[in-house]
C-alpha positions in Angstrom: 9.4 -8.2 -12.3 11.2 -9.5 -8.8 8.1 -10.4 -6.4 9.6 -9.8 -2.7 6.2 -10.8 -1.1 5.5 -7.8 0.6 2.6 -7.0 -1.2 0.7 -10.2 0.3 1.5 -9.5 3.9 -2.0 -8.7 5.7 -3.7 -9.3 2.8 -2.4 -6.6 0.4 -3.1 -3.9 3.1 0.8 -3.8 3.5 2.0 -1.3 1.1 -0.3 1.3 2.1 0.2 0.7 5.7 3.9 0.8 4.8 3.3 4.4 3.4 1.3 5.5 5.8 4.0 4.7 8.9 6.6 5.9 7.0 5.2 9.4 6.8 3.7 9.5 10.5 5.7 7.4 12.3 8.7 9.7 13.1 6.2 12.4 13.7 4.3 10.5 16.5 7.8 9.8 17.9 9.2 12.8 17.9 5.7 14.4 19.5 6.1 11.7 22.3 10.1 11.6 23.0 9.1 16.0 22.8 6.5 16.1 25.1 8.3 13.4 27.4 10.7 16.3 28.2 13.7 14.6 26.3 16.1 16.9 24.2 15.5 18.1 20.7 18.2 16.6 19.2 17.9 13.5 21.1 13.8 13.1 20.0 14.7 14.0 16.6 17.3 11.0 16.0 15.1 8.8 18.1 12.7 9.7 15.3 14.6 9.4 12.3 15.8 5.7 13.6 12.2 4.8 13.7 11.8 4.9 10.4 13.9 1.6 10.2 11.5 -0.1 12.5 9.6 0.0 9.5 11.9 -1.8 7.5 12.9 -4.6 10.3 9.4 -5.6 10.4 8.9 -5.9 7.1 12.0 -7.7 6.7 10.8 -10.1 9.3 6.8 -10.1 8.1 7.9 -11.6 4.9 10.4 -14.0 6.7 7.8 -15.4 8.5 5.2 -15.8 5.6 7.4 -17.9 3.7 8.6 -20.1 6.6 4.8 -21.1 6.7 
């Protein structure tokens, strides 16, 4: 089995924090860009690109671990 070290970062909490933004994330973003008075369209993609945010700091989380 590869090991990618993402299950160590904050202390094995990761994965289901990982789950967890991926579902609700876009959702809170859209509500907010919505309410803000932007577009549809325009909070919709704004909310799908937030899922990579999720992603980047992963990408960057485990990064950082193994520098240390």
């Amino acid at each position: 089995m590869i090991e990618d070290g993402s299950e160590e970062l904050f202390n094995g909490f990761w994965p289901f924090m990982k789950r967890f933004l991926i579902m609700f994330l876009p959702l809170w973003v859209f509500l907010i860009c919505y309410s803000a008075g932007l577009h549809l369209i325009l909070s919709s993609i704004l909310a799908g690109a937030s899922i990579s945010l999720v992603a980047i700091f992963e990408k960057h989380r485990i990064n950082y671990e193994n520098k240390e």
